[in-house]
C-alpha positions as CSV (number, residue, x, y, z in Angstrom):
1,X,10.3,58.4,6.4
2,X,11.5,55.2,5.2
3,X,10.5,53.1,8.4
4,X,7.2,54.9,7.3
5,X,7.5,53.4,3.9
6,X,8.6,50.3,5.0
7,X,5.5,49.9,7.2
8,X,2.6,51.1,4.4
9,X,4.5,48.2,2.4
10,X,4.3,45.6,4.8
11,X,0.8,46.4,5.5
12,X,-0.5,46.2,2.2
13,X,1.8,42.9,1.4
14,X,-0.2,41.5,4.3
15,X,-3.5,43.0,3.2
16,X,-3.0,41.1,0.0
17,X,-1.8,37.7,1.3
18,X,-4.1,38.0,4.0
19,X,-7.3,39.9,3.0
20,X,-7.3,40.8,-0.6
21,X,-9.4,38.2,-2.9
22,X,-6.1,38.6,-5.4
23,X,-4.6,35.6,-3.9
24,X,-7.0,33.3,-3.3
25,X,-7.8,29.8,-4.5
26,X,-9.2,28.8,-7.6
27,X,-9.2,25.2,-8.3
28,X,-7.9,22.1,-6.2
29,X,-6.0,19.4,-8.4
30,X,-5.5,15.8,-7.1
31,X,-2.9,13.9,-8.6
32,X,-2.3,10.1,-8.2
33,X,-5.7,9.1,-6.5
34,X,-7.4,5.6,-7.7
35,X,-10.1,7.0,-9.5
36,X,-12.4,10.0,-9.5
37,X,-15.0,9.3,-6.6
38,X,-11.9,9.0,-4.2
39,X,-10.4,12.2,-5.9
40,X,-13.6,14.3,-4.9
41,X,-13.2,12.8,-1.6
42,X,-10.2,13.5,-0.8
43,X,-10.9,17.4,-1.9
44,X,-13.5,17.3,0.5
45,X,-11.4,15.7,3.2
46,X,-8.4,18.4,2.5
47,X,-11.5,21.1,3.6
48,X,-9.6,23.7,0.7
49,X,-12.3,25.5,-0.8
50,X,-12.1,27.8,-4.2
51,X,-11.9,31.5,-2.8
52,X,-10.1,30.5,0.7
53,X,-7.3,32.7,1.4
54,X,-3.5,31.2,0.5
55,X,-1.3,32.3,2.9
56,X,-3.8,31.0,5.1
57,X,-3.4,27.1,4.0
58,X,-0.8,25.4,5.9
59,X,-0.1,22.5,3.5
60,X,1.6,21.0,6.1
61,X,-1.5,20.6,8.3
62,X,-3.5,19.8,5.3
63,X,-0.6,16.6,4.8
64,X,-0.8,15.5,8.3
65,X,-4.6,15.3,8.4
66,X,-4.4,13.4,4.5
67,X,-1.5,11.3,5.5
68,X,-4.2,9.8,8.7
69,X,-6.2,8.2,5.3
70,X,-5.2,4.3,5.5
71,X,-4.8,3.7,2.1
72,X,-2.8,6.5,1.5
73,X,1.6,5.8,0.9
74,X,2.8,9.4,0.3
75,X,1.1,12.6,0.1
76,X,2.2,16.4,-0.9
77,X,0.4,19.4,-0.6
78,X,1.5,22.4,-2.6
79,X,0.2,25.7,-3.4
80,X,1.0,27.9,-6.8
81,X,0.4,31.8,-6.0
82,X,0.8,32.2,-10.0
83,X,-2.1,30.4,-10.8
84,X,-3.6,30.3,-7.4
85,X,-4.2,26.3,-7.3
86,X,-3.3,24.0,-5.2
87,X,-2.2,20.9,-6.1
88,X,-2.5,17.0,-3.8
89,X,-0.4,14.9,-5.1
90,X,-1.1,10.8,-3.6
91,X,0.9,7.9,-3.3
92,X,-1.6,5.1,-2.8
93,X,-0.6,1.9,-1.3
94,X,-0.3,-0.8,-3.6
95,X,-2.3,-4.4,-2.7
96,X,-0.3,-7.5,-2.7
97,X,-3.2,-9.8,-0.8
98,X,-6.3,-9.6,1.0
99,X,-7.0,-10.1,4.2
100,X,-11.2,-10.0,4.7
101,X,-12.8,-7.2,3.1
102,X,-9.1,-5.6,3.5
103,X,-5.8,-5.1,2.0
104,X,-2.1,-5.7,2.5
105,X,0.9,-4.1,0.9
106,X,4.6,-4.6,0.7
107,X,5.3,-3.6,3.7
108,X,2.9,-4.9,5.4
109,X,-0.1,-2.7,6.0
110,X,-3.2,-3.0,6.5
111,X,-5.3,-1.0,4.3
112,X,-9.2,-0.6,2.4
113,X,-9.3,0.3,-0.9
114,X,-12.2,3.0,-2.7
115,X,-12.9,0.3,-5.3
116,X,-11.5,-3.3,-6.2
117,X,-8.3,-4.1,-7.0
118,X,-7.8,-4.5,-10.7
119,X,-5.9,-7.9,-10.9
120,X,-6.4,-11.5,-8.9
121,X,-4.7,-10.8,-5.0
122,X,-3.7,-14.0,-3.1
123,X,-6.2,-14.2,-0.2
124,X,-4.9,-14.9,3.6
125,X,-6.9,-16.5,6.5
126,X,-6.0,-17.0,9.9
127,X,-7.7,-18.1,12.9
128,X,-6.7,-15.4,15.5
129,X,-5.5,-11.7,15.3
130,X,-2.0,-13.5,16.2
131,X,-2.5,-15.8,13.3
132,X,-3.1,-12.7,11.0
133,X,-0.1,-11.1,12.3
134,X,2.1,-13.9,11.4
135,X,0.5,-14.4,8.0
136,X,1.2,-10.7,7.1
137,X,4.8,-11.5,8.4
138,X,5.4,-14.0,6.5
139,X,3.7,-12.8,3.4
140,X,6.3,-9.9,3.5
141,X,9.0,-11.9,3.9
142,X,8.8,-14.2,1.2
143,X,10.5,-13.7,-1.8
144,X,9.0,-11.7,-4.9
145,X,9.0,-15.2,-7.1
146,X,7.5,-16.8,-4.6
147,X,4.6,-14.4,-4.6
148,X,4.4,-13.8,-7.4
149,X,3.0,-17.9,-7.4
150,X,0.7,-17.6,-4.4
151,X,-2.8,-18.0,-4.6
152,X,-3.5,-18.5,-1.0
153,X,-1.7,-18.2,2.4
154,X,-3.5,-19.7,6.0
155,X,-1.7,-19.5,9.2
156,X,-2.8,-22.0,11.3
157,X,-1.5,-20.4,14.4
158,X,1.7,-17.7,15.2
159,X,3.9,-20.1,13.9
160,X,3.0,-22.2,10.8
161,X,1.2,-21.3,7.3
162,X,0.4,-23.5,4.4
163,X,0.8,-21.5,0.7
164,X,-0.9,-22.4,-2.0
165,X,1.4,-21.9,-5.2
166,X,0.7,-21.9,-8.8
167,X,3.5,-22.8,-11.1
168,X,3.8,-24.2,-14.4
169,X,7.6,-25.7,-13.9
170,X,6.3,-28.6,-12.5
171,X,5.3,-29.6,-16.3
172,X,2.2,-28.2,-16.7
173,X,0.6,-25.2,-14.8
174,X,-1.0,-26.6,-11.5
175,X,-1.8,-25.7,-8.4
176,X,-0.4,-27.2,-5.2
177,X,-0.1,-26.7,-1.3
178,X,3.3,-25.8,0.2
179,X,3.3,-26.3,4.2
180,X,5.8,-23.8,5.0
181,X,5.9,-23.7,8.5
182,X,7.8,-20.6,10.4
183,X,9.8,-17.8,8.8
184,X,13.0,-19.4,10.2
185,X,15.7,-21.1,6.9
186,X,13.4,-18.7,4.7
187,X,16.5,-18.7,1.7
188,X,17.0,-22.3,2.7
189,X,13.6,-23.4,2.4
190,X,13.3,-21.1,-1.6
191,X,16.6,-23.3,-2.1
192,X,14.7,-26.9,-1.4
193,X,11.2,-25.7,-3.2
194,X,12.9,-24.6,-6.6
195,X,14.6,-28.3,-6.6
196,X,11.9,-29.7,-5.7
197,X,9.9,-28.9,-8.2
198,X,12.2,-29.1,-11.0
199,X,12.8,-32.7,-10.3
200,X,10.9,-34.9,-13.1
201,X,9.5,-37.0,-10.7
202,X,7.6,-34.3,-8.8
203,X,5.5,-32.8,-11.9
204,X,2.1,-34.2,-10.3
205,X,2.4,-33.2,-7.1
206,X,0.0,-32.0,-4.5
207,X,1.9,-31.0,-1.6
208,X,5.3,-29.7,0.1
209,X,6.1,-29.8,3.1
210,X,9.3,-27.2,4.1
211,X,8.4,-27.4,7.7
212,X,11.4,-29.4,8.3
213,X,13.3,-28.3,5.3
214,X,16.0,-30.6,5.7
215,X,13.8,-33.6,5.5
216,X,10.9,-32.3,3.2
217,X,8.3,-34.1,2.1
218,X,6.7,-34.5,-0.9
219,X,2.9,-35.6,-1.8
C-alpha cells in the first residue's frame, strides 16, 4: 500500500512539474542589459516563452547558448516556481577603446555593442591583424593613469605603437604623441613619462619618444 501511495504521489508531482499549466512561465525579466531593444532581444534569443513548462527550462543550456553573445561578461539564468518567472541577469562587457566599428574591454576582448558607447573611447588603428593584436596587447597592459590620458593608439607593426595622450600636467591641457615602442620596461617607461612631463621645460611639447627609454627623446 504505501509503495502504491508513493507512486500516485510521484506521478502527480511529475504531472504537475511536467504537464500541469500550474507551473508554468509567466513573465521573463532581464536584468543588467544596455538598454531596452537589446533586452527584448536577448528574451528572444533565450527562446523562454510565457506558458512554457518550468521543469522543462534548463537554465544552464539557456546560459551556454546566452554566454556565445560577444558582448556579453557574465550571465545567470534563474527560475522562481513561486512566482513562476524567470529572471536573466547580464554582465555586459565594459568598452575601454575602439577598434573599427568594434569594441575592446579590459581584458582584451573584442566585442560590438547594441548602441554607442556613452562617453569619448580612445580609437586604435593598425595595419595588419598582427598589428591589431599587439595594439590590444598593449592597450591592456598599460597602466589605468595612462589610459585614462589616451586619445589614440596606432601600432605600426607587432612591435611598436605611438599613444596619443592628453594631460594637463604639462601646464596646460594639450595633447601630444608618445612613441612607445614594445611592451618590454613597461613600469620603467611610466617612470621616465611622469618625469618627463613634469619637468618645466617640457610644458610645450609635441612628442615622446620611450622607444629607448633610457635615452628618450623629447620634441
Amino acid at each position: 500500500m504505501r509503495l502504491l501511495v508513493a507512486a500516485i504521489v510521484l506521478g502527480c508531482l511529475a504531472y504537475v512539474l511536467g504537464w500541469s499549466s500550474l507551473l508554468t512561465v509567466q513573465d521573463v525579466k532581464v536584468f543588467g542589459a544596455p538598454n531596452e531593444k537589446s533586452a527584448i532581444a536577448l528574451k528572444v534569443q533565450s527562446s523562454i516563452v510565457s506558458g512554457q513548462k518550468l521543469a522543462r527550462l534548463e537554465p544552464r543550456v539557456i546560459t551556454q547558448k546566452l554566454q556565445k553573445i560577444d558582448w556579453i561578461e557574465n550571465v545567470k539564468v534563474s527560475r522562481n516556481w513561486i512566482n513562476r518567472k524567470v529572471e536573466i541577469r547580464i554582465t555586459a562587457r565594459l568598452p575601454i577603446a575602439s577598434l573599427g566599428s568594434r569594441f575592446i574591454d579590459i581584458n582584451g576582448k573584442i566585442f560590438s555593442l547594441e548602441s554607442a558607447p556613452s562617453r569619448t573611447l580612445p580609437v586604435l588603428k593598425s595595419s595588419t591583424p598582427e598589428a591589431a593584436k599587439f595594439a590590444i596587447s598593449l592597450l591592456v597592459a598599460l597602466p589605468s593613469e595612462i589610459r585614462s590620458e589616451l586619445r589614440g593608439l596606432e601600432a605600426l607593426n607587432q612591435n611598436s605603437a605611438t599613444l596619443i595622450l592628453h594631460n594637463s600636467r604639462t601646464g596646460r591641457p594639450r595633447t601630444f604623441a608618445v612613441i612607445w615602442g614594445d611592451e618590454n620596461s613597461m613600469d620603467f617607461k611610466v617612470k621616465v613619462y611622469k618625469a618627463l612631463i613634469a619637468l618645466p621645460e617640457n610644458r610645450n611639447i609635441s612628442e615622446i619618444d620611450l622607444s629607448a627609454p633610457h635615452a628618450p627623446i623629447v620634441k
